[in-house]
Biopython code that builds the backbone (N, CA, C, O; Angstrom):
import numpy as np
from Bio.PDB.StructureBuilder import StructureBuilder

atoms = [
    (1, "UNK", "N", (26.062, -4.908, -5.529)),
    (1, "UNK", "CA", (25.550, -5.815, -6.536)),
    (1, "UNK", "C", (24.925, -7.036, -5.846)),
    (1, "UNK", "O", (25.601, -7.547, -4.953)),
    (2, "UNK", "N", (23.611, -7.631, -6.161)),
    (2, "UNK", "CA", (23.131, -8.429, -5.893)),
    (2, "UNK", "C", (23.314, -9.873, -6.746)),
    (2, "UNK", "O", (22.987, -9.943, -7.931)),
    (3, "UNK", "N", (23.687, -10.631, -6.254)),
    (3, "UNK", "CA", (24.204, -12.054, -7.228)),
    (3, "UNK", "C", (23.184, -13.116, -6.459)),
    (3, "UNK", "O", (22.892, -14.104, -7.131)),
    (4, "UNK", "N", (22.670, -13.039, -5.273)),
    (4, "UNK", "CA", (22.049, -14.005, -5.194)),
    (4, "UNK", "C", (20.366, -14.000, -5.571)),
    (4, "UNK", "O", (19.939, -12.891, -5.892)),
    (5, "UNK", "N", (19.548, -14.928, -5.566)),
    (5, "UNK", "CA", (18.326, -15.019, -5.837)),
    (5, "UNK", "C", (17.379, -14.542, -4.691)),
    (5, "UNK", "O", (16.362, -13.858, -4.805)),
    (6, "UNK", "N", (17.964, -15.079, -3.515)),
    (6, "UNK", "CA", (17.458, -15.121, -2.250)),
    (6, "UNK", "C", (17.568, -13.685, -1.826)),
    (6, "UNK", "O", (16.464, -13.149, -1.720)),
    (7, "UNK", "N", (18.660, -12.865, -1.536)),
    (7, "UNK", "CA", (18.797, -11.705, -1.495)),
    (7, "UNK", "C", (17.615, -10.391, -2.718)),
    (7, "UNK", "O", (16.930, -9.380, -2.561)),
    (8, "UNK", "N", (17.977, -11.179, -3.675)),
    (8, "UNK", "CA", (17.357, -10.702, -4.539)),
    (8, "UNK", "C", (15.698, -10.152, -4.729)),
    (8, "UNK", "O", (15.158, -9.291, -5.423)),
    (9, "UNK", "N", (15.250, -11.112, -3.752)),
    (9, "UNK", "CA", (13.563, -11.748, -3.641)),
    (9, "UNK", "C", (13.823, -10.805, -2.682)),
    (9, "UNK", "O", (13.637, -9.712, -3.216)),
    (10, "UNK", "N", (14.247, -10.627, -1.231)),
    (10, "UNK", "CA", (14.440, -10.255, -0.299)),
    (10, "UNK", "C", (14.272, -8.346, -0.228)),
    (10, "UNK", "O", (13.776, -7.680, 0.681)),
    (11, "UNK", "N", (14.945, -7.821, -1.663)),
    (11, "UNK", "CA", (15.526, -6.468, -1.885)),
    (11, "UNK", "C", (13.591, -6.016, -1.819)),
    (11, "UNK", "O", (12.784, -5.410, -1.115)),
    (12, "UNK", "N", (13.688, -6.940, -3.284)),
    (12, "UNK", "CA", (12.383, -6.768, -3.900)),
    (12, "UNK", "C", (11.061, -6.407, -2.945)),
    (12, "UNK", "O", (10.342, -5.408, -2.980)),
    (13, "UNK", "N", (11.006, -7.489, -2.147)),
    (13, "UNK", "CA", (9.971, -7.152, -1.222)),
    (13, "UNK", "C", (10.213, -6.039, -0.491)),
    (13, "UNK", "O", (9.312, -5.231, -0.266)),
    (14, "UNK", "N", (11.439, -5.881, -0.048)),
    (14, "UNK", "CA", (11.531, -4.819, 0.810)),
    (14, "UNK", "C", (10.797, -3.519, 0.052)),
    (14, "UNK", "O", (9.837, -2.857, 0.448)),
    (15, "UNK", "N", (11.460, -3.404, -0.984)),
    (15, "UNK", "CA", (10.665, -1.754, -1.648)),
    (15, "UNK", "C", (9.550, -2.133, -1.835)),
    (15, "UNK", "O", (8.756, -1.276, -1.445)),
    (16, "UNK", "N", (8.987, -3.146, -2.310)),
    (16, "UNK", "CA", (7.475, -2.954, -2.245)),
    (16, "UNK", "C", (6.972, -2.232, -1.547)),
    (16, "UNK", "O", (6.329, -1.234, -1.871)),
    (17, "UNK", "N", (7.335, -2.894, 0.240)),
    (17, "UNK", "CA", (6.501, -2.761, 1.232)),
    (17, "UNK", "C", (7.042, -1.514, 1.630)),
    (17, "UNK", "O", (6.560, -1.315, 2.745)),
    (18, "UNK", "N", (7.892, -0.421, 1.287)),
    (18, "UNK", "CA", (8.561, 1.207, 1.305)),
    (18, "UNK", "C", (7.357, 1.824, 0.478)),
    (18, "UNK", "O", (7.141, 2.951, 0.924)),
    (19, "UNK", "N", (6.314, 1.449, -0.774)),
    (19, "UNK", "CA", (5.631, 2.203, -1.234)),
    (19, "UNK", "C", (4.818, 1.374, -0.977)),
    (19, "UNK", "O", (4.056, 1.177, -1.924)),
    (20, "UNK", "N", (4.589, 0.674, 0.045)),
    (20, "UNK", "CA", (3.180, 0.284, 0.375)),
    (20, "UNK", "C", (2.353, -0.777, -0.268)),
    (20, "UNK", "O", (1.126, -0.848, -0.188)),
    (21, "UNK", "N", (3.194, -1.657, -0.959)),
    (21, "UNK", "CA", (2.269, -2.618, -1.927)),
    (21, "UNK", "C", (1.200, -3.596, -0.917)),
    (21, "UNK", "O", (1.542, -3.983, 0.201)),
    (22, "UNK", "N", (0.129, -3.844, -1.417)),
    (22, "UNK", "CA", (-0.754, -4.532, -0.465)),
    (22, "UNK", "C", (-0.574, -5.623, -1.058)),
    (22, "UNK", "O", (-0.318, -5.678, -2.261)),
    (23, "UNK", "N", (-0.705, -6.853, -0.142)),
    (23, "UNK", "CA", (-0.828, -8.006, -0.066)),
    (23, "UNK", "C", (-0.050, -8.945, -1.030)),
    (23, "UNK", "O", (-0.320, -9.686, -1.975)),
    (24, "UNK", "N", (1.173, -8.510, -0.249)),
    (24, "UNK", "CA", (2.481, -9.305, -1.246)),
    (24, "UNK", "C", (2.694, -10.873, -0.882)),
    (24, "UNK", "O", (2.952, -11.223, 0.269)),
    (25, "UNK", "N", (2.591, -11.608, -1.750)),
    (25, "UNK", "CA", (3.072, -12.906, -1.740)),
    (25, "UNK", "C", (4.467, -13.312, -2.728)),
    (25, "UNK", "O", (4.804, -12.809, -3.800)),
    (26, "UNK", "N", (4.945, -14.112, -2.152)),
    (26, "UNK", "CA", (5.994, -14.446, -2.872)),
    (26, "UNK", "C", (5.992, -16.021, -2.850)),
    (26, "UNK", "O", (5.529, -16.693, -1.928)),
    (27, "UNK", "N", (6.656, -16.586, -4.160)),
    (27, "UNK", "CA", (6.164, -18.342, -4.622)),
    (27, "UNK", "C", (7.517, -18.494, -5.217)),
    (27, "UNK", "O", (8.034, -17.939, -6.186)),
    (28, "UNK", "N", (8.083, -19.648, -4.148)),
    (28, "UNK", "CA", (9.338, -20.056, -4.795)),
    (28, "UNK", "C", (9.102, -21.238, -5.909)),
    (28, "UNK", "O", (8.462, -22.279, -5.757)),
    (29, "UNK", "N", (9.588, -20.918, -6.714)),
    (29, "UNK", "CA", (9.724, -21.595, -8.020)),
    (29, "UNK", "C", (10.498, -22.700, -7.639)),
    (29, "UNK", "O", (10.029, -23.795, -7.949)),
    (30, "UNK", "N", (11.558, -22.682, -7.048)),
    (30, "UNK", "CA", (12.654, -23.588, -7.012)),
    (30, "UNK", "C", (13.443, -23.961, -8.457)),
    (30, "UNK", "O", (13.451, -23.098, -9.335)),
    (31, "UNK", "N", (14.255, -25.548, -8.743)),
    (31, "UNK", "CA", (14.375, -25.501, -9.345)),
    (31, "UNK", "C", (13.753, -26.318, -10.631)),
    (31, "UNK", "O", (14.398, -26.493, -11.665)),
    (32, "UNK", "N", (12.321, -26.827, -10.413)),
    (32, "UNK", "CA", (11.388, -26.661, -11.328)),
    (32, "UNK", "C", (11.136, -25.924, -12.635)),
    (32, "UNK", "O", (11.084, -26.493, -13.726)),
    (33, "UNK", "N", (11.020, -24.917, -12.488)),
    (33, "UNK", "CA", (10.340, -23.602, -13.386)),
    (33, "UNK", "C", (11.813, -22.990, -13.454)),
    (33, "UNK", "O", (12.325, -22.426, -12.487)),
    (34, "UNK", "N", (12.643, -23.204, -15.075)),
    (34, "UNK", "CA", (14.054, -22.427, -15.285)),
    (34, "UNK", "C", (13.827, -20.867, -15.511)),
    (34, "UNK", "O", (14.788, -20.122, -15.699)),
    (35, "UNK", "N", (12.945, -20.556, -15.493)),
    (35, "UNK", "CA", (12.844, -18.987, -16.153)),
    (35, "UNK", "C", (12.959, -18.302, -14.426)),
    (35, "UNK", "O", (12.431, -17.205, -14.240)),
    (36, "UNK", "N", (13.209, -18.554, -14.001)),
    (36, "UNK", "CA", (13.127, -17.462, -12.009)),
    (36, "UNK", "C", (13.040, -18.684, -10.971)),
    (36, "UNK", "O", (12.706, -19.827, -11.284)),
    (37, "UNK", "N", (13.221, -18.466, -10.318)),
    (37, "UNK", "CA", (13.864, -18.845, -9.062)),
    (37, "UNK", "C", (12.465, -18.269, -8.389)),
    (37, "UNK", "O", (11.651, -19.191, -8.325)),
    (38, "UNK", "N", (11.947, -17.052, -7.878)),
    (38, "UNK", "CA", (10.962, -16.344, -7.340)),
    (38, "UNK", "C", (9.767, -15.925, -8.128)),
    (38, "UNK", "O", (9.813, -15.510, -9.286)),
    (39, "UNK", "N", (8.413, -16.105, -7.213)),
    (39, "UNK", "CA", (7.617, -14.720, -8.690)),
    (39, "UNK", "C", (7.135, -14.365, -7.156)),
    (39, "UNK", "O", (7.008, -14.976, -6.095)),
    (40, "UNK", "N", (6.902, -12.767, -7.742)),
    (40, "UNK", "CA", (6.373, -11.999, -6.456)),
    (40, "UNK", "C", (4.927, -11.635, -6.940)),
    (40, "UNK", "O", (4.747, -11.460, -8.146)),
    (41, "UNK", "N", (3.984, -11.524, -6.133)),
    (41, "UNK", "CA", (2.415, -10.782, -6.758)),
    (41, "UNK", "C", (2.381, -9.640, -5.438)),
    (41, "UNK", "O", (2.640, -9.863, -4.255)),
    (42, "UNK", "N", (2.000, -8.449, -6.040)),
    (42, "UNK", "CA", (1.512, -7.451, -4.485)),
    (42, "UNK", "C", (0.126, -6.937, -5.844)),
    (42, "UNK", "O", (-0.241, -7.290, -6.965)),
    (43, "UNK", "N", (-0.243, -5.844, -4.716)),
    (43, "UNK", "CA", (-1.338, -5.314, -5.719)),
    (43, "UNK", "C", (-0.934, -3.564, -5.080)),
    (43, "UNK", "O", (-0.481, -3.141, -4.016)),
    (44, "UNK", "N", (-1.296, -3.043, -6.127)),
    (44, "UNK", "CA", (-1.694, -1.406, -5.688)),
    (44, "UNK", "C", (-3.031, -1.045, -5.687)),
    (44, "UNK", "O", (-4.020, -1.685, -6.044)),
    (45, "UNK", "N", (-2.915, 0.122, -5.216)),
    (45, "UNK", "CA", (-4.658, 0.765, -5.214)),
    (45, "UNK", "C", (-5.587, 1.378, -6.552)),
    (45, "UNK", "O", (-6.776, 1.352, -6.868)),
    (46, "UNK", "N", (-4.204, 1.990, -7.187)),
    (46, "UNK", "CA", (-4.768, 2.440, -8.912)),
    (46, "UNK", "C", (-3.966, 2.578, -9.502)),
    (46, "UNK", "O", (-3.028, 3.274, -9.113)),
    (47, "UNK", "N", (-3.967, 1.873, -10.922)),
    (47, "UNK", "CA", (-3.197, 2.030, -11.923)),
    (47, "UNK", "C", (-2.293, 3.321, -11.749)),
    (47, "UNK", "O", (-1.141, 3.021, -12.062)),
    (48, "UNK", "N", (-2.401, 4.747, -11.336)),
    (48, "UNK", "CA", (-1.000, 5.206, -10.899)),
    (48, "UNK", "C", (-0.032, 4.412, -9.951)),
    (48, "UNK", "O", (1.124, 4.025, -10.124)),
    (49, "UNK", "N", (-0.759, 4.321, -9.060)),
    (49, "UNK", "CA", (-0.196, 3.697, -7.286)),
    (49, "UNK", "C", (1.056, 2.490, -8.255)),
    (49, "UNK", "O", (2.222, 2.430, -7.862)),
    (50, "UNK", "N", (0.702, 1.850, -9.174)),
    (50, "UNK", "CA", (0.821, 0.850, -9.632)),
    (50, "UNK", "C", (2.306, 0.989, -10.324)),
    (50, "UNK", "O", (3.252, 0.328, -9.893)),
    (51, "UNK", "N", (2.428, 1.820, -11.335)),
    (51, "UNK", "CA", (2.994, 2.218, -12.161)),
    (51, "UNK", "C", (3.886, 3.092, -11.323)),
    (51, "UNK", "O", (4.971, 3.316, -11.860)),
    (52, "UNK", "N", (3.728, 3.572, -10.292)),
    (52, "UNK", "CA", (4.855, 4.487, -9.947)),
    (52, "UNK", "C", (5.275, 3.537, -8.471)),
    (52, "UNK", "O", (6.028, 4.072, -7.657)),
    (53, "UNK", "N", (4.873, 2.471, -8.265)),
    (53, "UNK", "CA", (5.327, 1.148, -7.391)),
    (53, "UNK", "C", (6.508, 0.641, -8.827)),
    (53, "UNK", "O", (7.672, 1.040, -8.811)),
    (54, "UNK", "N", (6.163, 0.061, -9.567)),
    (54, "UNK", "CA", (7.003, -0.314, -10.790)),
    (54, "UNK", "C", (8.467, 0.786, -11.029)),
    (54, "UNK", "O", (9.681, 0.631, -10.897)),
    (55, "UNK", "N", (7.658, 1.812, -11.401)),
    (55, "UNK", "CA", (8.834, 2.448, -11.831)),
    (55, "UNK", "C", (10.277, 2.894, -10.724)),
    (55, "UNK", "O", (11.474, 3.031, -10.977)),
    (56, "UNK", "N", (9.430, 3.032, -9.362)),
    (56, "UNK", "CA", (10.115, 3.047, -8.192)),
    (56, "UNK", "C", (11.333, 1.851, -7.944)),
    (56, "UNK", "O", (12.531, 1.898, -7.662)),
    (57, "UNK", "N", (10.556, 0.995, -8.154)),
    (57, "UNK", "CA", (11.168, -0.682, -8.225)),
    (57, "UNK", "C", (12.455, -0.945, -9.047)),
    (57, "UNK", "O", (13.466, -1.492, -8.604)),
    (58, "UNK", "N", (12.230, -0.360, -10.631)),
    (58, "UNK", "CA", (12.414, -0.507, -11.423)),
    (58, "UNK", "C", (14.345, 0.438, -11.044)),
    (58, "UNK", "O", (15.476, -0.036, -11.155)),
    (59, "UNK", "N", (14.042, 1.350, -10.759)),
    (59, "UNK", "CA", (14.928, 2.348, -10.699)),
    (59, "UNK", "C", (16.145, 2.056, -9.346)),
    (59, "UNK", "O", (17.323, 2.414, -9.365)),
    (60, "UNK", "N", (15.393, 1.263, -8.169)),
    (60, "UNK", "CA", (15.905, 0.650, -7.036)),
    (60, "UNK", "C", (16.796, -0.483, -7.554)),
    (60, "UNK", "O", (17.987, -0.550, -7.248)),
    (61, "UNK", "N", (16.201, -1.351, -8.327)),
    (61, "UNK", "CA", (17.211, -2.083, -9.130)),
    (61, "UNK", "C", (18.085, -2.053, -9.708)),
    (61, "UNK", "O", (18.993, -2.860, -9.507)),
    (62, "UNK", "N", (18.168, -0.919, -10.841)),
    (62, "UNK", "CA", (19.679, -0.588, -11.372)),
    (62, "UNK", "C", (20.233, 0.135, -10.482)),
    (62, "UNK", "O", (21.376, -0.238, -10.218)),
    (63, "UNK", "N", (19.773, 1.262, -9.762)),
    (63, "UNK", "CA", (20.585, 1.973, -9.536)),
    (63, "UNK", "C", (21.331, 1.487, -7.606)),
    (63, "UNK", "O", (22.343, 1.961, -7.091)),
    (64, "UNK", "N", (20.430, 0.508, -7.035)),
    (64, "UNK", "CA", (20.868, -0.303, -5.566)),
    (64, "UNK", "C", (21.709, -1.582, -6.020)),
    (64, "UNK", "O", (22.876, -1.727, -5.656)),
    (65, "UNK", "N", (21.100, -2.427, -6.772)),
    (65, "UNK", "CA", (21.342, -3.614, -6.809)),
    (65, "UNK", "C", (21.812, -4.213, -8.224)),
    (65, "UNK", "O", (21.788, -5.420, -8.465)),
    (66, "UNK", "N", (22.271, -3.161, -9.195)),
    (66, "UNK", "CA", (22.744, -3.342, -10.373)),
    (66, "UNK", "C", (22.104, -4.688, -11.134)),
    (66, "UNK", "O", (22.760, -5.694, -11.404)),
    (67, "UNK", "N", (20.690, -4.493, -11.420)),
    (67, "UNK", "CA", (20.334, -5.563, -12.092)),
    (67, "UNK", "C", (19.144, -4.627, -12.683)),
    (67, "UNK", "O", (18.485, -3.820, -12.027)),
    (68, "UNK", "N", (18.973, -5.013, -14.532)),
    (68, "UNK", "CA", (18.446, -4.326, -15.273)),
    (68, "UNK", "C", (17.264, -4.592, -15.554)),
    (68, "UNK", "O", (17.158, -5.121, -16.661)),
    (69, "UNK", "N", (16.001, -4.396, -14.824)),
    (69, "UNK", "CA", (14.531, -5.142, -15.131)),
    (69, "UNK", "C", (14.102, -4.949, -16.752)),
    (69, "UNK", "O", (14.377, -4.012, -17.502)),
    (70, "UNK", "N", (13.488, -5.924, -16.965)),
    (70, "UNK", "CA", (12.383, -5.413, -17.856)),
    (70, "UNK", "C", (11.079, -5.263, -17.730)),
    (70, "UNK", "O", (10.525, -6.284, -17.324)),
    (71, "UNK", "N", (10.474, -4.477, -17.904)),
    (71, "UNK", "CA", (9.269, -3.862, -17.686)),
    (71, "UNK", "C", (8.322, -3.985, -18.740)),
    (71, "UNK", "O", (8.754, -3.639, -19.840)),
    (72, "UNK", "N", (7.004, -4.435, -18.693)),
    (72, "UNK", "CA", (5.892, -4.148, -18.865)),
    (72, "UNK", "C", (4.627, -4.303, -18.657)),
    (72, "UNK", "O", (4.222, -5.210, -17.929)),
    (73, "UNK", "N", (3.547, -3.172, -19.453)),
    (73, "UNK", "CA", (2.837, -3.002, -18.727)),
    (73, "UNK", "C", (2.494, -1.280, -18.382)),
    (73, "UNK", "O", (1.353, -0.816, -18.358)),
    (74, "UNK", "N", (3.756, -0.493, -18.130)),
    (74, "UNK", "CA", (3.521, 0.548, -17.304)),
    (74, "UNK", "C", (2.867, 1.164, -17.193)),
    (74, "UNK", "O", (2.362, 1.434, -16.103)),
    (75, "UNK", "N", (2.445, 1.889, -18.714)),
    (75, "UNK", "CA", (1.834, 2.857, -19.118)),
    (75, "UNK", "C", (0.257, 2.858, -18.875)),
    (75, "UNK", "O", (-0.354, 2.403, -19.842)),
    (76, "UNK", "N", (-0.399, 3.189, -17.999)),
    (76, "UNK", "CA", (-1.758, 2.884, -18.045)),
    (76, "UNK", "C", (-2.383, 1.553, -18.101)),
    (76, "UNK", "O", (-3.337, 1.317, -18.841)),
    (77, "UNK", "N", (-1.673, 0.400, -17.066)),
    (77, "UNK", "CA", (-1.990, -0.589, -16.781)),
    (77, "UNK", "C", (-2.742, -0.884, -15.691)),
    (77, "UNK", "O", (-3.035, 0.200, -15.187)),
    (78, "UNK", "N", (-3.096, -1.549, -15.213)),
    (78, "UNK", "CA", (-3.681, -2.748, -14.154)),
    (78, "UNK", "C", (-2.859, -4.062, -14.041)),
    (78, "UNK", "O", (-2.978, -4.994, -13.247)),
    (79, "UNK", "N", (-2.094, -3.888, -14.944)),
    (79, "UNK", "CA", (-1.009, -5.673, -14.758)),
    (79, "UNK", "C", (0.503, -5.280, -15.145)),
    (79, "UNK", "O", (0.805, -5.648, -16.280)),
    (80, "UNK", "N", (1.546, -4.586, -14.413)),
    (80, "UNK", "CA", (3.150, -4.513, -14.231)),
    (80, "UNK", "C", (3.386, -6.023, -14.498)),
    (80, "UNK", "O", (2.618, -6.824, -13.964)),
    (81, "UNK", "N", (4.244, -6.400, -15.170)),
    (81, "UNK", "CA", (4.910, -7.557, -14.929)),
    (81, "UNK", "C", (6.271, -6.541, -15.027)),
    (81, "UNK", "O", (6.166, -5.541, -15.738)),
    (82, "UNK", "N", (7.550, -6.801, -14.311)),
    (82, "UNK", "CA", (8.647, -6.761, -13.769)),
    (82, "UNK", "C", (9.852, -7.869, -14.059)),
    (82, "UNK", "O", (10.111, -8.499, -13.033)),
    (83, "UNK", "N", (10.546, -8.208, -15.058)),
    (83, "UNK", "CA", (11.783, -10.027, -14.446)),
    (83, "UNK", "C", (12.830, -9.302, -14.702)),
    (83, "UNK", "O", (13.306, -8.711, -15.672)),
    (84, "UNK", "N", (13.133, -9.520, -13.380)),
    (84, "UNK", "CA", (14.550, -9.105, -12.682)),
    (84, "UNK", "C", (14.920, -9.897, -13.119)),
    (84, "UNK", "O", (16.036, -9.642, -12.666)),
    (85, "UNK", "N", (15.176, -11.257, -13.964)),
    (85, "UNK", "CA", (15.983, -12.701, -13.512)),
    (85, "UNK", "C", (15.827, -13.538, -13.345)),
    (85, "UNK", "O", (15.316, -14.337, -14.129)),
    (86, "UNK", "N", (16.395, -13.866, -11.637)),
    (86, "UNK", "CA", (15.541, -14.859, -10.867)),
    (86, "UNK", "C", (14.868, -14.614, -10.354)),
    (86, "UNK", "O", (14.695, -15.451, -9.468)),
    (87, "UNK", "N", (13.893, -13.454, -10.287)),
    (87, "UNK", "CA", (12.565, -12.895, -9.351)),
    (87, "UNK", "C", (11.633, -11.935, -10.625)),
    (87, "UNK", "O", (12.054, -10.961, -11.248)),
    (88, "UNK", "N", (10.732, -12.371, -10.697)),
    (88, "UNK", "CA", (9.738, -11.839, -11.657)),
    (88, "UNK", "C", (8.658, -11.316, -10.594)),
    (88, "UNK", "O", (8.330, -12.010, -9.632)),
    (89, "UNK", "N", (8.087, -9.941, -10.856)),
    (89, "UNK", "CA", (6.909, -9.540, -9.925)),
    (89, "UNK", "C", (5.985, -9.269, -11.027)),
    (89, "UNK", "O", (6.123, -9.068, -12.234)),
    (90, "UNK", "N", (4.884, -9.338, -10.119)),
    (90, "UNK", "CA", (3.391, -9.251, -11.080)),
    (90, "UNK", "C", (2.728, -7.855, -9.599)),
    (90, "UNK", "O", (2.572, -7.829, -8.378)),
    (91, "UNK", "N", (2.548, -6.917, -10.820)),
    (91, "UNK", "CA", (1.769, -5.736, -9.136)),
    (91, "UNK", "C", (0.267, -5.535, -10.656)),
    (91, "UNK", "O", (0.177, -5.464, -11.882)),
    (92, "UNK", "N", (-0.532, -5.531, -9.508)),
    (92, "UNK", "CA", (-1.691, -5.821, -10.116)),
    (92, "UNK", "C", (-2.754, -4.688, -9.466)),
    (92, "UNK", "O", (-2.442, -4.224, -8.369)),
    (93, "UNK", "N", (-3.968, -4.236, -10.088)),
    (93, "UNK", "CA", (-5.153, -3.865, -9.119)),
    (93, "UNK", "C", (-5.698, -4.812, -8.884)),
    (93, "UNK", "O", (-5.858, -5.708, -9.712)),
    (94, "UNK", "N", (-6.237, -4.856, -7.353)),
    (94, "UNK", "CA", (-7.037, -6.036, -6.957)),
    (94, "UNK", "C", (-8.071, -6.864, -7.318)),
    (94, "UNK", "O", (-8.394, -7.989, -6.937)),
    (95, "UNK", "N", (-8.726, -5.777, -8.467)),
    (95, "UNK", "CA", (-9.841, -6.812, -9.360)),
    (95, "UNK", "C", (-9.268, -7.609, -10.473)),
    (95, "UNK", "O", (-9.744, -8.697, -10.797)),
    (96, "UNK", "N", (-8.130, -7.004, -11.125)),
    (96, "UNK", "CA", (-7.813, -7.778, -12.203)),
    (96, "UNK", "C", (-6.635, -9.299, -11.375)),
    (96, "UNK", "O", (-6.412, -10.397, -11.885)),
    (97, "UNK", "N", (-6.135, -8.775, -10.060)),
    (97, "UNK", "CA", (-5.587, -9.556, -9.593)),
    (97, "UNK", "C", (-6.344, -10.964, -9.396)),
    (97, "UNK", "O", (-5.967, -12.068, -9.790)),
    (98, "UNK", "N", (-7.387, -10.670, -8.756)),
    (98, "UNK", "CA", (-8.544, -11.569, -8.437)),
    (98, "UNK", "C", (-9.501, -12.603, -9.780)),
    (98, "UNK", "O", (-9.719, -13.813, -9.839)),
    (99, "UNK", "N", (-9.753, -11.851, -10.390)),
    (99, "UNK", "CA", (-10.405, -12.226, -11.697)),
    (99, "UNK", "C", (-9.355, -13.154, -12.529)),
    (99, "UNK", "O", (-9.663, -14.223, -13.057)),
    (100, "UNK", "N", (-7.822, -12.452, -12.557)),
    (100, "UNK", "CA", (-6.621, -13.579, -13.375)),
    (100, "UNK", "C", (-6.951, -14.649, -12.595)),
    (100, "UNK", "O", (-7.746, -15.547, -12.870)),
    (101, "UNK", "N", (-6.127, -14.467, -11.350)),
    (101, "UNK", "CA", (-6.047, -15.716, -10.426)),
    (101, "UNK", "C", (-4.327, -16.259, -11.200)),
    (101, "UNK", "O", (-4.420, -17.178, -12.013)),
    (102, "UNK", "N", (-3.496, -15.935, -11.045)),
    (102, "UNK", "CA", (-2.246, -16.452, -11.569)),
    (102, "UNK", "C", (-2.000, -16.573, -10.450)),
    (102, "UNK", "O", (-3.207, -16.698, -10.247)),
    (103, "UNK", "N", (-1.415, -16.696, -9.084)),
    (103, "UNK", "CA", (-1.219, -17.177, -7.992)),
    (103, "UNK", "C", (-1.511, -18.778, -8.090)),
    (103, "UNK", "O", (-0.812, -19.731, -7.745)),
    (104, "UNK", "N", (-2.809, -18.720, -8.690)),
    (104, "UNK", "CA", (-3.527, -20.067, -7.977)),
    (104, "UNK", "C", (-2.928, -21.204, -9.196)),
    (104, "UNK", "O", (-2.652, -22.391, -9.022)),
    (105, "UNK", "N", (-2.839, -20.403, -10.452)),
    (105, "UNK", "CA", (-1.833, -21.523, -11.382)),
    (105, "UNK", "C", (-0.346, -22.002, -10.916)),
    (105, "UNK", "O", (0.230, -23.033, -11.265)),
    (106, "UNK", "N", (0.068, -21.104, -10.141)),
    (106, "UNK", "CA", (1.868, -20.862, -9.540)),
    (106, "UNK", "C", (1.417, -21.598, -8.500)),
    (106, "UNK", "O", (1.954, -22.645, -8.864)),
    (107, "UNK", "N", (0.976, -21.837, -7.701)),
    (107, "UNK", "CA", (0.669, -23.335, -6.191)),
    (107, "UNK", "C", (0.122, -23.954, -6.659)),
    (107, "UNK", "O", (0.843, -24.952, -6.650)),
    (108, "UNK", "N", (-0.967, -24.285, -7.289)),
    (108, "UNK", "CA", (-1.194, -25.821, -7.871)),
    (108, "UNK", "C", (-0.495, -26.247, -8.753)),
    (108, "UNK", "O", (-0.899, -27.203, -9.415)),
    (109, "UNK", "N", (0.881, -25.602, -9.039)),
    (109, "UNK", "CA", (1.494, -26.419, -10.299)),
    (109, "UNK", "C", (1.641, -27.876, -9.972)),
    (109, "UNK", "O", (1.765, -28.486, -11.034)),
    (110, "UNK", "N", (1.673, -28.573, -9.084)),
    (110, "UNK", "CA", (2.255, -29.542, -8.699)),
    (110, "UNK", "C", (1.243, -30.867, -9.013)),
    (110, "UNK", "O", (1.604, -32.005, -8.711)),
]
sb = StructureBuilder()
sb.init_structure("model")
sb.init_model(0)
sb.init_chain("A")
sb.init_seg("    ")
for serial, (resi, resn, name, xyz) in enumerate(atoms, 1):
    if name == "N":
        sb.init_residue(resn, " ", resi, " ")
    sb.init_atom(name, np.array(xyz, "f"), 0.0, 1.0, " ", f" {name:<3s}", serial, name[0])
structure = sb.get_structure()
């Protein structure tokens, strides 16, 4: 069981980067922003790549680290959102990643 945040962020990335997510960033929230502690962004290559990164994720969580995501998005997306908690991931295709730009709202919050 995973209880910490830090660990938590830590799991997360790890499976990403087991199915290959490209260009993962991770943005500590701190304790600013009460809804997570972490948000993660990676991107996949195509809405499958994407969805079966998620569901992979998704399944690593309850069944490694006993924590119950909620998911959406899956079904024939371009935008997974994922909140574990204290770690929320965003897996994106790289155009819609680029075109949102939610990264760039999460570092200039300040």
């Amino acid at each position: 069981m995973i209880d910490n945040p830090d660990d938590l962020k830590d799991f997360i990335v790890k499976s990403l980067e087991e199915r290959k997510a490209d260009n993962i960033v991770v943005i500590p929230l701190q304790d600013e922003v009460p809804l997570a502690k972490y948000m993660i962004f990676a991107s996949g290559r195509s809405v499958k790549n994407i969805s079966a990164m998620a569901e992979y994720l998704s399944l690593q969580l309850k069944h490694s680290a006993y924590v119950k995501p909620s998911v959406e998005g899956l079904k024939g997306s371009d935008w997974v959102l994922l909140d574990a908690g204290d770690v929320i991931v965003h897996l994106f295709h790289p155009e819609t990643r680029s075109h949102l730009k939610l990264e760039e709202l999460w570092t200039k919050r300040k």
